[in-house]
N, C-alpha and C positions, 0 to 999 in steps of 0.2 A: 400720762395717757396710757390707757390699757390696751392690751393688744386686740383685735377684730377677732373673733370667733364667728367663720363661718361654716356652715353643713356642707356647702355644694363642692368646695374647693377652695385653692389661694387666691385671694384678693385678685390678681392679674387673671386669673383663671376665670372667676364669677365676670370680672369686668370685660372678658374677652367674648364670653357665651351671651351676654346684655347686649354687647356691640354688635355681635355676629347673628340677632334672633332682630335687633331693630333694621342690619341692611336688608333684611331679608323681608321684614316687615313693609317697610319702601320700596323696596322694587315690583311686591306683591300689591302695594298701593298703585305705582305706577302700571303697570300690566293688568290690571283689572281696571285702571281707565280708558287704556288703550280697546277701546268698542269694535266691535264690525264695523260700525261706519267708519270710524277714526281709523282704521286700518284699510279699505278702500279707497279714503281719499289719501290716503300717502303711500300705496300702491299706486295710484294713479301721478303720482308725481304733486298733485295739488299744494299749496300753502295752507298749513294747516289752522296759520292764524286767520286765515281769510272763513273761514268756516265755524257756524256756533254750535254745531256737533262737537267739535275740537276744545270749547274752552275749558270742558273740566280736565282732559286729558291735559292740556298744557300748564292751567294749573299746577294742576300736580305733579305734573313733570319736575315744573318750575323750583318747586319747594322741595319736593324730594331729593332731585339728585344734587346740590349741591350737599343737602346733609349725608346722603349715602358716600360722597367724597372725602368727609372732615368724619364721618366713622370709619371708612379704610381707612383715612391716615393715625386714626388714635387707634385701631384694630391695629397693624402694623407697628406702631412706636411703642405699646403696651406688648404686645408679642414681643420685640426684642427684649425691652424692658425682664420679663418672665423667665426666658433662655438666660440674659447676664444673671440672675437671681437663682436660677435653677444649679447653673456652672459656677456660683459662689457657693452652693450650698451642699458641693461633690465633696 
């Protein structure tokens, strides 16, 4: 097998700026569900499942943030990964 030839950087490098542009992508999903209404009724304390203003916000809450949890943790296992790879290669 050949080696990767990439433009932007080392593989851990490319795969860390993917990881770091898709939480950022997700949470930019999630905060643009988050509406004025859906932000009034949970300043008021309300349940926000109780409300059909709320379903897309939760939604997408729903599906986002566990994925934004399982990219920090491969954002983080890939950054050490990069550092041992960087200090192998002093």
């Amino acid at each position: 097998m050949g080696k990767l030839l990439l433009e932007s950087g080392t593989y851990y490098e490319v795969l860390l700026i993917a990881l770091s542009s898709a939480i950022k992508e997700k949470e930019r999903q999630i905060q643009e569900a988050y509406t004025d209404d859906v932000r009034i009724l949970d300043r008021c304390g309300e349940i926000l499942s109780q409300h059909e203003e709320c379903d897309i916000f939760l939604k997408t809450a729903n599906e986002c943030t566990p994925l934004i949890a399982d990219f920090r943790r491969i954002h983080l296992y890939l950054s050490d990964k990069h550092l041992d790879s960087v200090k192998r290669n002093k």
